[in-house]
N, C-alpha and C positions, 0 to 999 in steps of 0.2 A: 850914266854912271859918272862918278867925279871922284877923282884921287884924292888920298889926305896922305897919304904918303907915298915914297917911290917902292911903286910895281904891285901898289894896295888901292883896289876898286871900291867906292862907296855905292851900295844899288840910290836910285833914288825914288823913292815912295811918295807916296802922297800925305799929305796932314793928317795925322792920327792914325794911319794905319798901322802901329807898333804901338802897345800902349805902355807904357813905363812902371813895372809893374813887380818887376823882378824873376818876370818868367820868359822863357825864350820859345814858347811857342806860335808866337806872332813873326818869326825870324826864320821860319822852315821856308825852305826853297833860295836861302839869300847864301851867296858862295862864304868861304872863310877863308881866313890863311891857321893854319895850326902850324903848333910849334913844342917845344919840349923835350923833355931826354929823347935821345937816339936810341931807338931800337927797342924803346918798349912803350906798351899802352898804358903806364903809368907816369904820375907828373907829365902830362900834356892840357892843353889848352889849342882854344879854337878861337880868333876873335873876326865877328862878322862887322859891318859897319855900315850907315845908311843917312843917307839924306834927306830931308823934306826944303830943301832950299832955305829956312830959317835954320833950323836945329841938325847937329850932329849926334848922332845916336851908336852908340857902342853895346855891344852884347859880350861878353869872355867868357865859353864855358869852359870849367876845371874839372881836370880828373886827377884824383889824387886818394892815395890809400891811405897817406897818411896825412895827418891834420899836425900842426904842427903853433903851437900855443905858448908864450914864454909867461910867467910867471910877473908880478907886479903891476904896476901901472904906467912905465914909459918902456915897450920892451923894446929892443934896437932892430929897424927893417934885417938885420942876420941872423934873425933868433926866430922870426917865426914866419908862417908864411903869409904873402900880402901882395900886391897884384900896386905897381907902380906905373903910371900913364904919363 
């Protein structure tokens, strides 16, 4: 395992075994840290994380009831929802 942040484990895997793909089922069995409103199973987020020795690789899944979408073409990170690293 190798840190990338304080008291957050990256498992480390081998070349390719996670394919980049936009799904997370290559990611079952790897621990998380989750985070989110207190006290309820809405607006939560889980982000898992992993290493092949070249590449760092990030997974974040969302739960959310509600989607949240702002109108025009430059909307402000407060207006809608969006996932900042």
């Amino acid at each position: 395992m190798s840190t990338f942040a304080v008291g957050v484990l990256c498992a480390r895997l081998d070349p390719d075994e996670i394919a980049v793909d936009g799904m997370v089922d290559d990611w079952e069995g790897i621990g998380g840290q989750t985070g989110g409103a207190r006290g309820s199973t809405d607006a939560r987020f889980t982000v898992r994380c992993a290493t092949d020795g070249d590449r760092l690789l990030l997974a974040v899944e969302v739960t959310d009831e509600r989607i949240l979408r702002a109108r025009g073409a430059r909307p402000s990170a407060s207006s809608e929802d969006h996932l900042t690293i």
